[in-house]
Structures are given as C-alpha cells and as structure tokens.
N, C-alpha and C positions, 0 to 999 in steps of 0.2 A: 108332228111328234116332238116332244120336248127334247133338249139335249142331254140332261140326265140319264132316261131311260136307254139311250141310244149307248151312251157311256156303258151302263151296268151290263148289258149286250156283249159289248167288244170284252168287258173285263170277262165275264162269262165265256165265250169264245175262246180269249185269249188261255184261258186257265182250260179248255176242251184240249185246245193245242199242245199244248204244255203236258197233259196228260198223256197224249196220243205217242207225243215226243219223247217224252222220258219216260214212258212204261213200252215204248218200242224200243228203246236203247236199253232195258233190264229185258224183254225176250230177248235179243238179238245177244245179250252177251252171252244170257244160258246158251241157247243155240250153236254158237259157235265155238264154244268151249268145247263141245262135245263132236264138234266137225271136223270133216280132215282138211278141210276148206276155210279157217274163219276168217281172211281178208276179206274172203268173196263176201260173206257174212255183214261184216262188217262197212264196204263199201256199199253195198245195194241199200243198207236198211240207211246209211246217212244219209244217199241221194234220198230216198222215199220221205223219208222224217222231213229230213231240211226242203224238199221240195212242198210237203203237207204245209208244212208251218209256213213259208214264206209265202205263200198259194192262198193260206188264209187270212194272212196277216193282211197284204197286198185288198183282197175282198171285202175284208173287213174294215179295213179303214176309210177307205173311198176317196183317199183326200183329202183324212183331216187329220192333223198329227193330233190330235187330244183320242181321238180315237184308236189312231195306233200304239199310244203312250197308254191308254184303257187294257190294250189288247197284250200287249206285253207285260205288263204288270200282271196281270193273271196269269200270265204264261208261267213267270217268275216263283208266282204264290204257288202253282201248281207244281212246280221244282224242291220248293221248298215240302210242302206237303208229303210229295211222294220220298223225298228223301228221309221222314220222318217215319215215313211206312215203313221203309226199306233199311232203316238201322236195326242192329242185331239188339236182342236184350244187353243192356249192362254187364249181367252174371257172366255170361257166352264167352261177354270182349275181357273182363278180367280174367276170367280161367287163360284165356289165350294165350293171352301178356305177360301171365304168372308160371305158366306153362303146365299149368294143369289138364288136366284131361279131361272129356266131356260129360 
C-alpha cells in the first residue's frame, strides 16, 4: 500500500480521537457540574480520554513519526471543529457583555 493512503488513515483516526476527546471533555463537564462529586468526574473521564488517545495514537502510528504527525494533526482539526460547534451565537455573547438579558 502506498504511503499516502496510509497518511489520510492516521489523519482520519487522528481527527476519530480528537472527537472522542473533546466531546468526552464537553459530557464530563455537563455531568459534573450537576454532581455532588465532580473531581471524581473529572479525574476518571481524563484517565479514560487521555488513555483512549495515547492508546490510539501509539497503534496508529506503528513507528513512523509521519504517521503520528498524520494522527495528531487531525486530532487538532478535530479540536478546532468541535470548538466551532460549541461557540455560542454572537447575539447570546453580546447580550452577556452588555448585560442584557436573554
């Protein structure tokens, strides 16, 4: 198999992870806001996250840093992405600032 293909793989994986990641870190904060417990919250869901991603990263690369450099960069993209979901409308953040009401 070509190296290319193998590349667009880890980039895809790497952006799987990245999701996994930081859409477990947006459950885990609802969650524990609303716990009477949220260290516990928050310590289990980083082992779990950071175990997932390094667990994948480690698989996915095999050995070749272009591969793990594939795999991280989508990680990144997918950071980027989800934080572009996870911004509030415009309107929302000036009412806030301005101290308007909802």
């Amino acid at each position: 198999m070509s190296e290319l293909p193998l590349l667009l793989l880890a980039l895809l994986a790497g952006a799987l992870f990245g999701a996994i990641f930081f859409g477990g870190l947006w459950w885990t904060i609802r969650r524990a806001l609303a716990s009477a417990r949220p260290a516990t919250w928050f310590l289990c869901s980083l082992l779990l996250r950071a175990g997932v991603a390094l667990t994948g990263f480690y698989f996915v690369s095999g050995g070749d840093w272009r591969r793990l450099a594939a795999c991280l960069l989508g990680f990144l993209l997918a950071r980027m992405a989800l934080m572009r979901l996870a911004r509030e409308p415009a309107e929302k953040r000036n009412q806030v600032v301005q101290g308007g009401g909802p």
